[in-house]
N, C-alpha and C positions, 0 to 999 in steps of 0.2 A: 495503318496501325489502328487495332481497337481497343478500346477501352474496358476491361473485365468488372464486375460488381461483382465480389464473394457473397453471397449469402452465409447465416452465420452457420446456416447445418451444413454445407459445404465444406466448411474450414474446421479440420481436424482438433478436436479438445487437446490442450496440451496442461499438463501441470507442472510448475516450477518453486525451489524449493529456495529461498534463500533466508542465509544465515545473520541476524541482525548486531551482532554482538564482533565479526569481520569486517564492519561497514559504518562508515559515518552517515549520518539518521537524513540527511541531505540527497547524497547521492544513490544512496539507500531506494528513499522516496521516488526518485526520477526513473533509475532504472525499473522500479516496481508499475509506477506509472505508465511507464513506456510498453511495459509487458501486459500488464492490462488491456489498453489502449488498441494493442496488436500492430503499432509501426517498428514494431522489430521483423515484423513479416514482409514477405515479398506481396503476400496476398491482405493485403493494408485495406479498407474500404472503410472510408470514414463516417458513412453511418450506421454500421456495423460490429459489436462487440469483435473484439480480437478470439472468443471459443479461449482464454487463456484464464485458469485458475491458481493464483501464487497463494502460497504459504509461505508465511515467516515467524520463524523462532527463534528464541530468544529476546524477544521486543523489551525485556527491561533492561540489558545488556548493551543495548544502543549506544553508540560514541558520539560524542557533539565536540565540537571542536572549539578555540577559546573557551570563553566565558557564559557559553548560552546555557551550563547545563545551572547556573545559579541565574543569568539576567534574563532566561526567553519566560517570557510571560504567557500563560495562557487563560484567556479569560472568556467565560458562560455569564450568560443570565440563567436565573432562579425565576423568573416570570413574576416577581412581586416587582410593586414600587423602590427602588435605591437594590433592586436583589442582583447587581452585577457581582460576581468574583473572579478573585484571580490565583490561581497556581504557579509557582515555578514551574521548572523543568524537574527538579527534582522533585518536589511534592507529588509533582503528574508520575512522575517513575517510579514512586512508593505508593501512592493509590491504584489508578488504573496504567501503568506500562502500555498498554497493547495500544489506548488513545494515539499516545506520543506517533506511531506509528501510523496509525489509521486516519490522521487528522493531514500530517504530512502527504500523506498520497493523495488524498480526497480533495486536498486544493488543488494539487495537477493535475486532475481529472476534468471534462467535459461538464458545463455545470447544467445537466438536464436529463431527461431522463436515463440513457443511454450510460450517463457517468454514474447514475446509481445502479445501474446493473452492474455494471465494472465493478463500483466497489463491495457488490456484493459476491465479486468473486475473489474477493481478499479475505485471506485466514490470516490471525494473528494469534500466537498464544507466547504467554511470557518466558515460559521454560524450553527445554531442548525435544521435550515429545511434544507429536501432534499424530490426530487420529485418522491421519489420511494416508496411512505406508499404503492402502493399497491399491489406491492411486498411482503407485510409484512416482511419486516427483522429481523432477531432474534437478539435480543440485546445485547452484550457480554460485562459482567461487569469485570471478574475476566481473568487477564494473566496467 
């Protein structure tokens, strides 16, 4: 038995499309991760982008289950002295929506360079258009 190495210009570009407003913001995150990642492939090589570009819309539509969408906290520094803040979950969902999304993937991600290529191949926009139809993205119903 041998062992293959994809290269990433070997491994076919693929785009997927999923709908964030179907999905809890969790599991949501994991499959998008995963998809990124590229271990939903047969041809998986772990220092190697997966060639996978996901779009999600609807990201203000996001479901969170109990209590998170009043007690998850999300907190920034300002770069001053005492400049910490914190947002709910819903402040973050009436300011920036797409964050919610993009912060959730970006922890399950590889934390070095290779995770920020990944995350740069994550589309988020808040509403149900996005300007990539000619892409044709494959539209992923079921988690």
């Amino acid at each position: 038995m041998r062992t293959t190495h994809k290269k990433a210009t070997d491994v076919e570009e693929r785009w997927l499309l999923f709908d964030a407003s179907q999905h809890n913001l969790g599991r949501l995150a994991a499959r998008v991760a995963t998809a990124l990642i590229g271990k939903d492939r047969p041809t998986y090589t772990p220092s190697e982008h997966g060639a996978t570009h996901v779009v999600v819309i609807n990201s203000a539509l996001a479901r969170m289950t109990g209590t998170k969408q009043d007690a998850k906290v999300y907190q920034y520094y300002t770069g001053y002295p005492g400049g910490r803040r914190e947002l709910t979950s819903a402040d973050m969902r009436g300011r920036r929506p797409n964050d919610i999304i993009t912060l959730a993937v970006r922890r399950m991600l590889p934390k070095n360079k290779l995770g920020r290529t990944m995350l740069s191949h994550l589309k988020v926009y808040p509403a149900g258009e996005h300007p990539h139809s000619a892409q044709q993205p494959t539209l992923v119903e079921t988690l």
